[in-house]
VEXDOFI-412099 format. One record per residue: residue number from 0; z, y, x of N, C-alpha, C in turn. Coordinates in nm, 3 decimals, decimal comma, m for minus. Layout:
     n       n.Z       n.Y       n.X      ca.Z      ca.Y      ca.X       c.Z       c.Y       c.X
   NUM         Z         Y         X         Z         Y         X         Z         Y         X
...
This chain:
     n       n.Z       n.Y       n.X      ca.Z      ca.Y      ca.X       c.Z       c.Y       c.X
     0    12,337     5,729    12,806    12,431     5,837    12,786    12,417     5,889    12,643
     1    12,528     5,902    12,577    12,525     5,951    12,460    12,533     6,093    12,395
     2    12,433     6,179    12,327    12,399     6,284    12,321    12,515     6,393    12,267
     3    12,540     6,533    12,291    12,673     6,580    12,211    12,621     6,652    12,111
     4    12,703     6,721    12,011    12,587     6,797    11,931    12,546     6,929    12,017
     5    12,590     6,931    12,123    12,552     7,051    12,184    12,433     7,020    12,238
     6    12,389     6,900    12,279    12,239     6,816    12,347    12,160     6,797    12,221
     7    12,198     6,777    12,091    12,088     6,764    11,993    12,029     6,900    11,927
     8    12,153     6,978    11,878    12,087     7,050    11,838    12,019     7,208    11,894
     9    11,924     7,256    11,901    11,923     7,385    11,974    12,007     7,500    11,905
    10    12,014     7,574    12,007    12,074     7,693    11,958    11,955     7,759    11,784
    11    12,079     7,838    11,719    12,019     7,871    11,613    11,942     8,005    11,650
    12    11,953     8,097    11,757    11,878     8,215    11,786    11,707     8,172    11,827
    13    11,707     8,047    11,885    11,589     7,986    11,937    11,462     7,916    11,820
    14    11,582     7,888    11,699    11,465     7,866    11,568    11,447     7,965    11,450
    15    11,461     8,054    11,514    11,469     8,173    11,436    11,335     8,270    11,435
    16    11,244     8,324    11,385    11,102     8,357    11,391    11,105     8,501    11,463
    17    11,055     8,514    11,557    11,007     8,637    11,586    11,005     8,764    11,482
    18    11,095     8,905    11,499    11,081     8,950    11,411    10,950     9,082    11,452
    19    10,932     9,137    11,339    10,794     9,266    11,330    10,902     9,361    11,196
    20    10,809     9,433    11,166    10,836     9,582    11,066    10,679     9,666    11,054
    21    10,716     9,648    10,899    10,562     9,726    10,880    10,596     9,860    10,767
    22    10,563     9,965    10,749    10,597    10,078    10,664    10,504    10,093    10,581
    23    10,573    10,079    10,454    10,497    10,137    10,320    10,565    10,281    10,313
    24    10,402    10,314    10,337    10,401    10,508    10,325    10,331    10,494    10,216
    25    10,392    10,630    10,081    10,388    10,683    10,012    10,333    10,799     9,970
    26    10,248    10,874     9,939    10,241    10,994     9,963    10,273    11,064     9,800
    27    10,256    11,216     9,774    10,282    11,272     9,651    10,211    11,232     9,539
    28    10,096    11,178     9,559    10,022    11,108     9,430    10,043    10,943     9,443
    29    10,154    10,910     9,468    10,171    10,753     9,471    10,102    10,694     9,537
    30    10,022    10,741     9,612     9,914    10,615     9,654    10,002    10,551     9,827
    31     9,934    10,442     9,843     9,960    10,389     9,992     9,924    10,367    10,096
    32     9,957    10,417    10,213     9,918    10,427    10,331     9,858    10,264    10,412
    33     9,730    10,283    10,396     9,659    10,140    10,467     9,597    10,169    10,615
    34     9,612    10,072    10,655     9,530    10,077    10,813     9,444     9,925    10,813
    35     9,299     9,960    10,795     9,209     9,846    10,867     9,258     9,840    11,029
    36     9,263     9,696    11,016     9,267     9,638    11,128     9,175     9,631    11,250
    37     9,197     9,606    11,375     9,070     9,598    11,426     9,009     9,435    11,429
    38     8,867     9,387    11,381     8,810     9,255    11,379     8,789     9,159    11,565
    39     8,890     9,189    11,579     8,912     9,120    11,712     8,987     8,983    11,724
    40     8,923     8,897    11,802     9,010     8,741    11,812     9,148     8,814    11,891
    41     9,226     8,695    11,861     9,368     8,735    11,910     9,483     8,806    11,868
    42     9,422     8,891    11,720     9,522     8,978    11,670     9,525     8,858    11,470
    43     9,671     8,922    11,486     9,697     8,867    11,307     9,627     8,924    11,210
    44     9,551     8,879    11,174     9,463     8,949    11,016     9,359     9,045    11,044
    45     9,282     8,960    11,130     9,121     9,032    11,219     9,074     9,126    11,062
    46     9,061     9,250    11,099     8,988     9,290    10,973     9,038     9,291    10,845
    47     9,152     9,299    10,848     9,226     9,322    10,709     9,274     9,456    10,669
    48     9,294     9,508    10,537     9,351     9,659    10,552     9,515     9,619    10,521
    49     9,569     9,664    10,627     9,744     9,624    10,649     9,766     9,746    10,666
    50     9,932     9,734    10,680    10,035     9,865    10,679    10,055     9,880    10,860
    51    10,091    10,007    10,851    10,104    10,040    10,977    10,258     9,963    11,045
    52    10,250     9,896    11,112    10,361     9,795    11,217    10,354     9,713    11,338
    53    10,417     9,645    11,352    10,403     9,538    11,492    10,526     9,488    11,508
    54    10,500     9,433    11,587    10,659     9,323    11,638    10,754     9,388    11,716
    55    10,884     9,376    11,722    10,947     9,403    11,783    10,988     9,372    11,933
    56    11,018     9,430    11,989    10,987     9,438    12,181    11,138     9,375    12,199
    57    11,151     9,308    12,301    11,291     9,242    12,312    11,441     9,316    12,318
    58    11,522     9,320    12,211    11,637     9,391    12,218    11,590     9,496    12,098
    59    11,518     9,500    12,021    11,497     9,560    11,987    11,501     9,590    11,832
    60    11,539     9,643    11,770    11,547     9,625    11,616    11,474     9,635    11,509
    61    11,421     9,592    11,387    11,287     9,630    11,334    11,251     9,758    11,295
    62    11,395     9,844    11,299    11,443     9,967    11,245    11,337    10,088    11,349
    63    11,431    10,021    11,509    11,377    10,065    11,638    11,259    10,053    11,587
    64    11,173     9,950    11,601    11,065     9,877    11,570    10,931     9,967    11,490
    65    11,009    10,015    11,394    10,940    10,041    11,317    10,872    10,219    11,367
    66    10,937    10,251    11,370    10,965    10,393    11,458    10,893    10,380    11,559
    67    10,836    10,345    11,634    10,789    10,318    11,786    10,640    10,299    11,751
    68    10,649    10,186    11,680    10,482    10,136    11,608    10,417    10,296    11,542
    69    10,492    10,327    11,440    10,446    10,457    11,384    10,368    10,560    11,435
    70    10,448    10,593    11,542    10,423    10,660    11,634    10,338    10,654    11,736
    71    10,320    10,511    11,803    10,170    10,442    11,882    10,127    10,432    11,850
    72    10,056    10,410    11,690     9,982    10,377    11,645     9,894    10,498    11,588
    73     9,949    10,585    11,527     9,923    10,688    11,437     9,985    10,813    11,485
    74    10,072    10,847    11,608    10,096    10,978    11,602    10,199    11,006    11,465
    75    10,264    10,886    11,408    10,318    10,958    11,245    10,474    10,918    11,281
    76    10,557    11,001    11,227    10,701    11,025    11,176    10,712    11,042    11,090
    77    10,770    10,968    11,026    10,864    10,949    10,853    10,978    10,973    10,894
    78    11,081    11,059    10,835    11,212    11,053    10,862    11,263    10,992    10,759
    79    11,271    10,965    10,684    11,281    10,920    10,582    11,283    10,756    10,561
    80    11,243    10,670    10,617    11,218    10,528    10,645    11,369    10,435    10,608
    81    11,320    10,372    10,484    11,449    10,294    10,423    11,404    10,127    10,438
    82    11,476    10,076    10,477    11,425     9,910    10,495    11,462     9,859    10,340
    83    11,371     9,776    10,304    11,379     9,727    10,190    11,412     9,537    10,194
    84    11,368     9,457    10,230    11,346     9,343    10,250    11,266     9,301    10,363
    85    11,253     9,163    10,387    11,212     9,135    10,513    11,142     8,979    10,451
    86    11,000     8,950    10,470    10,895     8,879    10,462    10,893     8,758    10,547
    87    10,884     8,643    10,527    10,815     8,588    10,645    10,637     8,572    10,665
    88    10,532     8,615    10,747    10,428     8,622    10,746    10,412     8,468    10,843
    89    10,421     8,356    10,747    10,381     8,213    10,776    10,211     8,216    10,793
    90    10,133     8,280    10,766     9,958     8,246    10,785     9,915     8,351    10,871
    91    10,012     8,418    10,958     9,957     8,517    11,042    10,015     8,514    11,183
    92    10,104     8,618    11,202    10,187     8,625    11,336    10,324     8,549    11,337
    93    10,310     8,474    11,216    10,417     8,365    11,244    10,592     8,477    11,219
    94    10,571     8,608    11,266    10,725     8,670    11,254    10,786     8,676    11,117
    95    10,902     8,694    11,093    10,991     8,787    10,964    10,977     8,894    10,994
    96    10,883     8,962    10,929    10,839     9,099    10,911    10,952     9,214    10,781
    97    11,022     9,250    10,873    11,087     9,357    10,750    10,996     9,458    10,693
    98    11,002     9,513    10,596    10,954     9,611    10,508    11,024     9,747    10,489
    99    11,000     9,872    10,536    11,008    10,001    10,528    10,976    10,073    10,444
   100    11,012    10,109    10,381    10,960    10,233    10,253    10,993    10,389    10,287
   101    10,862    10,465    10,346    10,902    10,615    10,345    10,814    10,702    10,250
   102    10,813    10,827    10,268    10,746    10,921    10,212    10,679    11,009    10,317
   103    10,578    11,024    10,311    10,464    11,112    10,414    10,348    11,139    10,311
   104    10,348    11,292    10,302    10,219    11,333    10,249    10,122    11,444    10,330
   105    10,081    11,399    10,399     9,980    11,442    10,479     9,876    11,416    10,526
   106     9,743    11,454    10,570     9,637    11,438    10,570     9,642    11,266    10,657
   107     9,609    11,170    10,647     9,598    11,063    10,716     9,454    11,052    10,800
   108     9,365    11,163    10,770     9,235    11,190    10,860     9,249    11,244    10,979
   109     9,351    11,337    10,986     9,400    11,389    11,058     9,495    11,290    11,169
   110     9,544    11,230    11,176     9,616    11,147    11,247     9,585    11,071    11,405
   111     9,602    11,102    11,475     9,543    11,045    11,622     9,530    10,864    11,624
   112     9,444    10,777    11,554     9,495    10,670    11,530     9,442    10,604    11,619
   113     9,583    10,547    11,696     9,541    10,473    11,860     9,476    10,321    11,845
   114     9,558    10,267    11,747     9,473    10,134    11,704     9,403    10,118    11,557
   115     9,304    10,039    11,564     9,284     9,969    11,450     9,157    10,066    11,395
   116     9,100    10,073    11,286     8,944    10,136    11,275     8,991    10,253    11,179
   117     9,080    10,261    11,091     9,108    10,361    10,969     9,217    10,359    10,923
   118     9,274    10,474    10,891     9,388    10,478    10,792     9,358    10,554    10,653
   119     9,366    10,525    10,568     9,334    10,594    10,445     9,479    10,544    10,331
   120     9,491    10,675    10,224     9,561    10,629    10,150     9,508    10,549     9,989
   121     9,544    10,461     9,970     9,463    10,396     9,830     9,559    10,403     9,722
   122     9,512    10,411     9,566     9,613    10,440     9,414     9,659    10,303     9,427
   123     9,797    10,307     9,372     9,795    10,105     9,350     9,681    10,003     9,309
   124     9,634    10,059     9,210     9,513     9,995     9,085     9,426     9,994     9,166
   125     9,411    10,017     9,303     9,273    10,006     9,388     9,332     9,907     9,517
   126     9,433     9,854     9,506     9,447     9,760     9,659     9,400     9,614     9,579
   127     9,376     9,561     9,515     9,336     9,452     9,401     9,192     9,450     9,513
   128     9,159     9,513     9,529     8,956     9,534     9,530     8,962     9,508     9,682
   129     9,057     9,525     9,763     9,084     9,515     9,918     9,131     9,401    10,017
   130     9,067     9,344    10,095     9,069     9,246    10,158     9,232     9,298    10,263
   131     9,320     9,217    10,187     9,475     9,273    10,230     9,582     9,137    10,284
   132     9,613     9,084    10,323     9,757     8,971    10,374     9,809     8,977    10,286
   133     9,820     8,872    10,207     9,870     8,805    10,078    10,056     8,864    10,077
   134    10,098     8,826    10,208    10,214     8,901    10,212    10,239     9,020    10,191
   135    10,160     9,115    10,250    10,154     9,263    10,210    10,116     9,282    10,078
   136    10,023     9,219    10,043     9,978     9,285     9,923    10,094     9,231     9,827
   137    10,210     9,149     9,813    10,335     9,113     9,761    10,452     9,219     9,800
   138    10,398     9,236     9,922    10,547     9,329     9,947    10,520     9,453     9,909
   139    10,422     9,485     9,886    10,359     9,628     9,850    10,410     9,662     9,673
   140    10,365     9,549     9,611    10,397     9,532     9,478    10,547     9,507     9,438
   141    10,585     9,407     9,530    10,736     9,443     9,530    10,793     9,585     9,516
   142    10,782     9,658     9,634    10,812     9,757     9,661    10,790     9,889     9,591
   143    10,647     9,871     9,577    10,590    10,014     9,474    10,576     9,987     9,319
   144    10,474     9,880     9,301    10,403     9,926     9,172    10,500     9,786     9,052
   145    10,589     9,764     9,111    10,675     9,655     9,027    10,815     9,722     8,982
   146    10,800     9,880     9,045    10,934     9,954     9,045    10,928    10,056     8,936
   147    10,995    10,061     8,857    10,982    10,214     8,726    10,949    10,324     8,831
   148    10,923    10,440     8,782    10,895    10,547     8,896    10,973    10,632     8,865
């Protein structure tokens, strides 16, 4: 029996990568909002200091996405949250991770943080020194310290 292109090729929604959303927070002295990871098997980037995010839940948008994570994670609301570009994280969770840019200046000690070991904010000139996802630490630079101010 001879194949149709409807038998060869798959649908294009099916090769399409899982998407995530991660937020670059800002605060009044420029610096950026990091979260160590927790060093556990099973999660993307055991022990790395990454941005606060996660994947998106089915139906769901990175926008949604992003908003939801914030908030489970950290207790935090940005109203402010502008999508900038969208990543693919090929050496980690495999998703197209979009990128968020808000503004939050507030104590990050303070913060109820449900996952992961720390949130602290760091100057640009200090994420260089930090064990960070090659992607982030690109999209970060993209985003912040590659931009006039």
């Amino acid at each position: 029996m001879q194949k149709t292109s409807e038998q060869t090729h798959a649908p294009l929604a099916a090769s399409q990568p899982e998407r995530g959303a991660v937020a670059i927070i800002v605060n009044g002295a420029r610096e950026v909002l990091l979260h160590l990871r927790d060093d556990i098997e099973g999660i993307a980037w055991p022990g790395y200091w990454s941005l606060l995010g996660g994947g998106c839940d089915p139906g769901e948008t990175p926008a949604d996405a992003i908003v939801r994570e914030l908030h489970e994670e950290a207790g935090l609301e940005v109203g402010n949250l502008a999508e900038a570009f969208a990543v693919h994280d090929e050496d980690g969770s495999g998703q197209m991770i979009s990128f968020f840019v808000g503004y939050w200046d507030g104590d990050e000690q303070a913060l109820p943080l449900n996952e992961g070991v720390k949130l602290q904010f760091f100057p640009p000139h200090q994420l260089s020194e930090l064990t960070i996802p090659p992607y982030i630490s690109d999209g970060i630079r993209r985003a912040i310290t590659d931009r006039p101010t």
